[in-house]
N, C-alpha and C positions, 0 to 999 in steps of 0.2 A: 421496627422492621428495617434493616439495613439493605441495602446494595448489593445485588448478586452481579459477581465479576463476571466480564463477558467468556462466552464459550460459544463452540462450535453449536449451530441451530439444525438440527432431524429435518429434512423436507423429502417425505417419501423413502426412499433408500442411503440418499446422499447428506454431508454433514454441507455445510455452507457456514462461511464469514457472513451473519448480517449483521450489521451497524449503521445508525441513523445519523447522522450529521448531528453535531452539536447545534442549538438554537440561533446561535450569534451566524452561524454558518451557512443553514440551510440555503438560504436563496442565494449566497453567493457561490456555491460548490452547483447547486444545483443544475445537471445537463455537461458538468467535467466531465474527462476521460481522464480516470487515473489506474496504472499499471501496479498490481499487486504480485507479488512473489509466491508462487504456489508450486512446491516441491521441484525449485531448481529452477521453474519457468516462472516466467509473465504473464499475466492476463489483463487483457486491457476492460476495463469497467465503464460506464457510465453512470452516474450518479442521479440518483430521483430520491423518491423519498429515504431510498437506506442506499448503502453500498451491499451489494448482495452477488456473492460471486461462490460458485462449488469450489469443495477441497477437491474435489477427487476421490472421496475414500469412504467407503461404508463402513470402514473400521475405526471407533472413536479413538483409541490411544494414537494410529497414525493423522487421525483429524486434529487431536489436541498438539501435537508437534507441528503441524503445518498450520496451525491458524497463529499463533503469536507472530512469528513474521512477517503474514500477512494483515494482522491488525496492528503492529505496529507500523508497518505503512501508511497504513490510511490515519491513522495518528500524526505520521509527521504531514500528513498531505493537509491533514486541519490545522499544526502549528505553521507551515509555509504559508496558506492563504492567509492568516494569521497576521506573519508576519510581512507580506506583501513582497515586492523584489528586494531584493540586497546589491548594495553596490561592491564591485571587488576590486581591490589594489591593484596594482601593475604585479606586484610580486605574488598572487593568487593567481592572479590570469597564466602567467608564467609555469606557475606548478602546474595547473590544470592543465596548458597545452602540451608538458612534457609527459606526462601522465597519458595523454591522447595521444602522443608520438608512440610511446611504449608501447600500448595497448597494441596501435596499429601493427609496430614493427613484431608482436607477439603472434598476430593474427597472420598475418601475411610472410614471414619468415621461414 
């Protein structure tokens, strides 16, 4: 019996992202707030025993387009704690803050 790859989970009308923290994981994620990307927006999550957040959508073809984004978030949010902090170069910092100049002067312009 093989692995069935994750899909959107039926609760009532609505489709939902649920996924369980990997083992190595669980109690360190556990009680996070992590932001998931659902159809253009964020949604801010806390973490217990699964990550369990609505698509938005009773129709499963527009659930299946809106849940890989949002599970591959919370994928990388398991390799980040994973990985723990990273330190960055002066030449990283540099990109990043002109990136966050741009942003601004995009927003604000």
């Amino acid at each position: 019996m093989g692995l069935r790859m994750p899909q959107p989970t039926l609760i009532g009308n609505r489709y939902y992202l649920r996924v369980a923290p990997p083992a190595d994981l669980a109690k360190a994620v556990k009680g996070q707030l992590i932001s998931i990307p659902i159809d253009g927006a964020f949604k801010s999550v806390r973490i217990g025993t699964h990550v369990k957040v609505s698509l938005g959508t009773s129709d499963l073809t527009e659930a299946l387009k809106r849940y890989l984004p949002a599970y591959q978030a919370v994928l990388a949010h398991w390799e980040a704690v994973r990985n723990g902090p990273q330190k960055l170069t002066h030449k990283t910092l540099f990109a990043l803050a002109g990136q966050i100049r741009a942003d601004w002067i995009n927003v604000f312009d």
